[in-house]
C-alpha positions in Angstrom: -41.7 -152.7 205.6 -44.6 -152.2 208.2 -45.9 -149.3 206.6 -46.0 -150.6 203.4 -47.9 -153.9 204.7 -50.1 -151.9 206.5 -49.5 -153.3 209.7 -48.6 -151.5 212.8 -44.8 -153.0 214.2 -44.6 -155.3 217.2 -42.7 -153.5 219.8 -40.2 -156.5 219.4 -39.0 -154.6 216.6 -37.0 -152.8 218.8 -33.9 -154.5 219.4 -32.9 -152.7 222.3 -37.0 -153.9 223.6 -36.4 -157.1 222.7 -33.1 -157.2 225.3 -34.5 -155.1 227.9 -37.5 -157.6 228.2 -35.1 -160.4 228.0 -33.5 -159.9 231.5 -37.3 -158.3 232.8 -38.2 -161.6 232.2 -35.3 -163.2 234.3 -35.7 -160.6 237.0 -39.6 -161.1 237.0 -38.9 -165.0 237.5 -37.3 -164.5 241.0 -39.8 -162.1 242.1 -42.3 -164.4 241.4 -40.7 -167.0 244.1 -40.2 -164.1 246.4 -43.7 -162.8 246.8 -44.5 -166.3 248.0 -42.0 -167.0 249.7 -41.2 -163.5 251.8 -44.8 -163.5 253.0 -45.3 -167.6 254.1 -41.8 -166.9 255.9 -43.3 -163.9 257.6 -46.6 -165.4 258.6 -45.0 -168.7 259.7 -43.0 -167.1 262.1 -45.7 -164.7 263.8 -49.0 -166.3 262.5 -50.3 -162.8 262.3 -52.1 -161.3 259.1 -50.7 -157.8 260.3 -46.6 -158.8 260.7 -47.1 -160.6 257.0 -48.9 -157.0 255.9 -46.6 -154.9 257.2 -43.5 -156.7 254.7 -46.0 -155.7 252.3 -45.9 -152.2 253.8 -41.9 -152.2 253.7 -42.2 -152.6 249.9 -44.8 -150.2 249.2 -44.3 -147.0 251.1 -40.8 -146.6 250.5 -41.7 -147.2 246.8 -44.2 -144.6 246.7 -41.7 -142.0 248.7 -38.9 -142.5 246.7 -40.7 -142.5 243.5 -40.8 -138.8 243.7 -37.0 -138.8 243.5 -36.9 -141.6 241.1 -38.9 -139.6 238.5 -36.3 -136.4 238.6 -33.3 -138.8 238.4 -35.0 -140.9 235.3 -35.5 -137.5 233.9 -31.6 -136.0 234.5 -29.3 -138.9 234.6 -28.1 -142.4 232.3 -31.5 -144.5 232.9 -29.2 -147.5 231.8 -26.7 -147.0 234.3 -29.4 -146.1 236.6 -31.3 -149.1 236.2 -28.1 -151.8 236.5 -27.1 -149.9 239.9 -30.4 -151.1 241.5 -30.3 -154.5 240.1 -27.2 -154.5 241.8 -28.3 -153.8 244.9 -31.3 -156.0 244.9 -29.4 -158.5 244.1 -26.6 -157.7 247.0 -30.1 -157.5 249.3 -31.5 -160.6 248.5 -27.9 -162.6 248.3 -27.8 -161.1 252.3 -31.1 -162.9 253.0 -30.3 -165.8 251.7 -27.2 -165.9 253.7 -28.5 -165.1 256.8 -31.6 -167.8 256.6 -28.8 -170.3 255.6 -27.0 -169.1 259.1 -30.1 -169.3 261.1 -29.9 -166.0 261.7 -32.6 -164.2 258.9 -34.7 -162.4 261.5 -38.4 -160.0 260.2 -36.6 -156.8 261.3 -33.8 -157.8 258.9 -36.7 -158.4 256.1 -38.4 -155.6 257.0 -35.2 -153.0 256.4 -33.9 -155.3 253.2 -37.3 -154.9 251.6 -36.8 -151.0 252.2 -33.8 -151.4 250.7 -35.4 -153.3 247.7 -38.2 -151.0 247.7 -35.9 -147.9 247.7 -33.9 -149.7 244.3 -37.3 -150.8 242.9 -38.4 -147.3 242.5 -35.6 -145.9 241.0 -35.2 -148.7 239.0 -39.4 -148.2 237.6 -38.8 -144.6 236.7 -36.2 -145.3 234.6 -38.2 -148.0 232.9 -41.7 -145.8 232.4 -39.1 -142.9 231.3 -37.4 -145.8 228.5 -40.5 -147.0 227.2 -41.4 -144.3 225.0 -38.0 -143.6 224.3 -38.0 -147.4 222.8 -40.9 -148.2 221.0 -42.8 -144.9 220.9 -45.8 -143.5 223.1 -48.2 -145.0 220.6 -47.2 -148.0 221.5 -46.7 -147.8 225.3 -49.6 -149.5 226.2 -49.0 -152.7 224.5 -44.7 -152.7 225.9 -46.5 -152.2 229.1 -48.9 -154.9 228.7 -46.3 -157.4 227.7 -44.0 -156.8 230.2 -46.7 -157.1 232.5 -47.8 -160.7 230.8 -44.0 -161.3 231.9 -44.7 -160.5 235.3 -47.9 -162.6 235.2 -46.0 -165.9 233.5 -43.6 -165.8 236.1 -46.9 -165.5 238.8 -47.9 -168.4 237.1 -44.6 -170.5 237.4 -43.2 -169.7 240.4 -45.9 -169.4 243.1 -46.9 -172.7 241.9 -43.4 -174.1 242.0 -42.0 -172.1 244.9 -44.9 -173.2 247.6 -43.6 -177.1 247.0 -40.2 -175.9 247.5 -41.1 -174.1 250.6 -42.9 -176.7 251.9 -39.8 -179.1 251.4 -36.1 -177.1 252.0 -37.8 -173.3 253.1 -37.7 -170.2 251.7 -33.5 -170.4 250.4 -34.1 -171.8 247.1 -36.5 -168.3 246.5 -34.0 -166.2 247.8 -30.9 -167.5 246.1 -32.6 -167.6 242.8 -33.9 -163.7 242.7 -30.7 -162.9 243.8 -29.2 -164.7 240.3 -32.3 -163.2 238.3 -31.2 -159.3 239.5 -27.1 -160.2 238.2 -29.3 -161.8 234.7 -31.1 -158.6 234.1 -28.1 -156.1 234.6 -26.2 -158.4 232.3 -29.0 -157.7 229.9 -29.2 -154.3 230.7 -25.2 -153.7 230.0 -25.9 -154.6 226.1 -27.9 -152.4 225.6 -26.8 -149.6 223.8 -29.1 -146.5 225.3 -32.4 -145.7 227.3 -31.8 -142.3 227.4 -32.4 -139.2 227.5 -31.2 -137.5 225.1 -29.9 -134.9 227.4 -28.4 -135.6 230.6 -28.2 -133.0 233.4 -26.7 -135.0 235.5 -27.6 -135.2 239.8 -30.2 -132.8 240.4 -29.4 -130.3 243.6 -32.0 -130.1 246.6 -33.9 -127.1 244.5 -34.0 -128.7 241.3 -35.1 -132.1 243.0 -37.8 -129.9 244.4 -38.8 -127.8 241.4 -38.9 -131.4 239.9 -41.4 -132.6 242.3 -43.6 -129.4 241.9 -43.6 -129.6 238.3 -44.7 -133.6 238.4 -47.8 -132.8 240.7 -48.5 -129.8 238.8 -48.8 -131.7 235.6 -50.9 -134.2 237.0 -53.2 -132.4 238.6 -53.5 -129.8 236.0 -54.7 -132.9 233.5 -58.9 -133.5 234.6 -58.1 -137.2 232.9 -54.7 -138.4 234.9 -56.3 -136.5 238.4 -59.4 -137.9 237.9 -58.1 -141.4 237.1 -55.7 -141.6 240.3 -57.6 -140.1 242.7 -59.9 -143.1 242.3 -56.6 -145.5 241.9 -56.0 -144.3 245.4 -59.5 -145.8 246.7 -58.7 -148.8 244.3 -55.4 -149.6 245.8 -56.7 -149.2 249.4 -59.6 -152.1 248.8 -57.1 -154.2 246.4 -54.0 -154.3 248.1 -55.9 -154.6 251.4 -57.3 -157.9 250.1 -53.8 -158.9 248.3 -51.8 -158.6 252.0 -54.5 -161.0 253.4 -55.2 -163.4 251.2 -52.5 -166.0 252.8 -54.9 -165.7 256.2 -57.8 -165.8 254.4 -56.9 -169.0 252.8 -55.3 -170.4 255.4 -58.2 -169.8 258.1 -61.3 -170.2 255.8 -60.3 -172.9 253.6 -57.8 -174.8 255.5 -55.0 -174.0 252.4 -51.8 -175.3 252.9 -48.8 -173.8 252.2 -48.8 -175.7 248.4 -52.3 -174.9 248.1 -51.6 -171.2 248.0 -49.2 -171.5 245.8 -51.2 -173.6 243.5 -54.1 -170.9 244.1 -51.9 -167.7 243.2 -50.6 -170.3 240.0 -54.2 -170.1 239.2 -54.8 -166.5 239.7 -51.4 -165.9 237.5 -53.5 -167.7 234.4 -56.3 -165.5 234.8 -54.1 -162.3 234.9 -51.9 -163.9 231.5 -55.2 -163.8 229.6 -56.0 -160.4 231.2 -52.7 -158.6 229.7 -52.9 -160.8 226.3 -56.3 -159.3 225.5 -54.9 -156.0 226.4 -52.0 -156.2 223.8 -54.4 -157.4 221.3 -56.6 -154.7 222.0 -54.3 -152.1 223.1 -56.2 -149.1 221.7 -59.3 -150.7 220.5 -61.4 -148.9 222.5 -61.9 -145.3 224.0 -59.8 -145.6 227.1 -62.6 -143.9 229.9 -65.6 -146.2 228.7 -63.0 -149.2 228.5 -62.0 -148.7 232.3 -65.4 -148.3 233.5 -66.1 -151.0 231.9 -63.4 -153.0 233.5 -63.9 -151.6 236.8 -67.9 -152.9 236.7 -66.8 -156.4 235.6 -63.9 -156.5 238.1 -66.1 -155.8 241.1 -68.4 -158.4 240.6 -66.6 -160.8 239.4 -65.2 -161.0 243.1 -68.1 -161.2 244.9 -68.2 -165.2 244.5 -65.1 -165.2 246.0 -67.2 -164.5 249.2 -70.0 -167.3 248.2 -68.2 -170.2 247.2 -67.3 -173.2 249.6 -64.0 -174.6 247.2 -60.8 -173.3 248.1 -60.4 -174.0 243.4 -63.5 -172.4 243.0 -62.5 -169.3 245.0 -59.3 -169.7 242.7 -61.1 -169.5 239.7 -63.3 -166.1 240.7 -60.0 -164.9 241.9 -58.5 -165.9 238.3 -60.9 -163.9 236.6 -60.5 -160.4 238.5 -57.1 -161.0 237.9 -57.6 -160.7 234.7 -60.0 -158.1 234.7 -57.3 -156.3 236.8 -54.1 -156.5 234.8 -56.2 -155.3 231.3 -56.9 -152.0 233.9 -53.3 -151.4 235.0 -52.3 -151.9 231.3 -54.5 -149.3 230.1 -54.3 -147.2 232.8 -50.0 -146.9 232.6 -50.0 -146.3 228.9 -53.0 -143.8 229.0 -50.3 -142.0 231.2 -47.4 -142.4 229.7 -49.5 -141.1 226.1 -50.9 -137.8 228.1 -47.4 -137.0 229.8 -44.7 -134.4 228.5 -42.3 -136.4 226.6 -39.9 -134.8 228.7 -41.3 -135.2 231.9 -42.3 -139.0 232.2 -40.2 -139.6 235.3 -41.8 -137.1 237.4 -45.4 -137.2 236.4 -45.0 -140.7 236.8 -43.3 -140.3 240.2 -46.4 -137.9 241.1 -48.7 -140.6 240.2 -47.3 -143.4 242.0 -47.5 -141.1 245.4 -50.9 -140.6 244.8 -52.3 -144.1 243.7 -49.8 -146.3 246.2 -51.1 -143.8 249.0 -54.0 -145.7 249.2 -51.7 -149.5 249.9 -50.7 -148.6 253.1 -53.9 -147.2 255.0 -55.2 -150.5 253.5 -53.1 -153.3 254.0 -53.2 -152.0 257.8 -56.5 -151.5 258.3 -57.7 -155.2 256.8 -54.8 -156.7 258.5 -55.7 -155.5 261.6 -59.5 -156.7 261.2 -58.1 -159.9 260.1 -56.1 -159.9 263.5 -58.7 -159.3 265.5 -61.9 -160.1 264.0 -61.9 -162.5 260.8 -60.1 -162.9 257.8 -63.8 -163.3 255.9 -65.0 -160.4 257.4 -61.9 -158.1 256.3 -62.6 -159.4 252.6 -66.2 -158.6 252.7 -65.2 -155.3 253.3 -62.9 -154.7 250.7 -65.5 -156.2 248.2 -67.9 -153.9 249.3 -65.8 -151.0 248.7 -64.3 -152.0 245.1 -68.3 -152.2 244.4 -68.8 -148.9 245.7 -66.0 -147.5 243.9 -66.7 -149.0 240.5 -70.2 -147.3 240.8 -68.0 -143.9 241.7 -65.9 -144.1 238.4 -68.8 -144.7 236.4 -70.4 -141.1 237.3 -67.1 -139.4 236.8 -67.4 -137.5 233.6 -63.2 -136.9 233.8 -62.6 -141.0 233.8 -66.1 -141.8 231.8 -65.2 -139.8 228.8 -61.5 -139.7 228.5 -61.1 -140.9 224.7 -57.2 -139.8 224.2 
């Protein structure tokens, strides 16, 4: 009926879409709360930007590691089944936390292995959703299931930070932690009614070898590709800069502007609008424009659009620039995964994918370490001034390279 109207189909279209974002959506709800609430925990109990980084850390690098073996087993094995086991253990994770804070007993070193844990799930639990994409709604439209998932992500950024930092400020961190643990059992029960993911073949567990033919074969796509290699070399600079100002932004606010712990979340509530509007006017415009110029583009705008950030003397002012990169930002990432999952082998998604996230997360850590530190031991401004410089410098660096600048696929 599409066709004959002319019209390209939504990916709602797709039933089993419209159920997988279903319990993405429930999942995505608790995570919201637990961003805000894992980090304020963290930095109320050592008031250091570089213990509240480093839970950061404990979700990244094991993410990024395990991602390698996350794409093989999307590739080989039931990404359904594959998907509900690490909802399953998130959710046992975060139901552990929640116990432990209620005992008195929730301790960092127990955060910091539980977000491993997490982290570990997480990856697995990613592959198998950049692999089911395609399989869904097709590669052509990739970029726009991406983009609406990742509006998901952003309403529940926009809810639950703003929600969650009254609730810590009133009964703690518990009401976060008991609630993603209820999302993670919503989205396997969404998960189990759905029919298939695939793949169409299964090869079941890959052995050591295969698991490292896989891993060969991932990098060896991506960096045989001028477009993806040139594109996440400079995602690795990207991250570095970004994350490094994401880890220490609850210092920042907290030392410059005097925020309190509703103020942040009312500041990340506003940021969450900006990065809604950001993913919107990516679905609308999924494939409007040639994807290299369209980054570029984005990459310019998002780099200045910070530097007020720097300037301005309002803690809602700062929220507002902050807003705007956001949503500068989350029209990138949209673009960027379904430019990937377009170029990559049909068959091969889950490792090139894996490959990629090695490369581009590399960046975090160095980052959220090295900002965290200067946040520690010199200022909070300061460490932001450096990562604006840098996103600037960068920006200007993506610009002049001719495989990101004329990419058109």
């Amino acid at each position: 009926m599409a066709a004959v109207a002319g019209l390209v189909p939504s990916v709602f279209s797709s039933r089993g879409f419209r159920q997988y974002f279903l319990g993405q959506s429930l999942s995505l709800l608790g995570d919201g709360l637990r961003t805000l609430s894992i980090p304020l925990f963290a930095y109320h109990l050592t008031h250091s930007a570089l213990s509240t980084g480093a839970s950061l850390i404990c979700e990244i690098a094991p993410f990024s590691l395990f991602g390698l073996v996350g794409g093989s087993l999307a590739d080989r094995l039931d990404r359904r089944r594959l998907m509900i086991v690490c909802d399953a253990i998130r959710c046992a994770v975060m139901t552990a936390f929640a116990i432990a804070y209620a005992l008195h007993v929730l301790t960092m070193a127990m955060i910091y292995s539980g977000l491993v844990v997490i982290s570990v799930s997480a990856a697995a639990f990613l592959s198998a959703q950049s692999s089911s994409i395609p399989y869904l709604v097709g590669k052509e439209r990739a970029t726009e299931a991406i983009a609406v998932l990742i509006g998901a992500e952003n309403f529940s950024n926009l809810v639950m930070p703003t929600l969650g930092g009254a609730l810590f400020a009133f009964f703690g961190p518990f009401p976060a932690l008991i609630f993603n643990a209820a999302t993670y059992l919503g989205s396997q029960l969404s998960l189990m009614r759905i029919a298939t993911l695939g793949p169409e073949r299964r090869h079941g567990l890959p052995s050591l070898r295969q698991l490292r033919n896989d891993v060969v074969l991932g990098f060896r796509a991506l960096f045989g590709d001028v477009g993806m290699r040139s594109q996440a070399l400079l995602a690795f600079g990207f991250n570095m800069f970004g994350f490094g100002a994401y880890a220490i932004l609850i210092p920042f606010l907290k030392r410059v502007f005097g925020a309190t712990d509703r103020d942040v979340g009312f500041f990340l509530g506003i940021a969450a609008v900006g990065a809604i509007t950001g993913t919107l006017f990516a679905t609308l415009n999924a494939r409007r424009w040639p994807f290299g110029r369209a980054l570029v583009i984005a990459y310019a705008l998002d780099a200045l659009i910070f530097l007020p950030v720097l300037m301005v003397h309002s803690l809602w002012l700062a929220a507002l620039f902050w807003a705007l990169t956001s949503a500068v930002a989350n029209f990138e990432v949209s673009q960027i995964i379904g430019f990937r999952l377009r170029v990559a082998p049909e068959e091969m998604v889950g490792r090139v994918m894996g490959a990629v996230r090695l490369v581009v997360l590399g960046g975090m850590v160095p980052g959220v370490l090295l900002f965290a530190w200067i946040a520690d031991h010199r200022s909070a401004y300061l460490a932001m001034a450096i990562t604006a410089v840098g996103y600037v410098t960068l920006a200007a660096i993506a610009a002049c390279t001719p495989g990101v600048r004329n990419e058109v696929r």
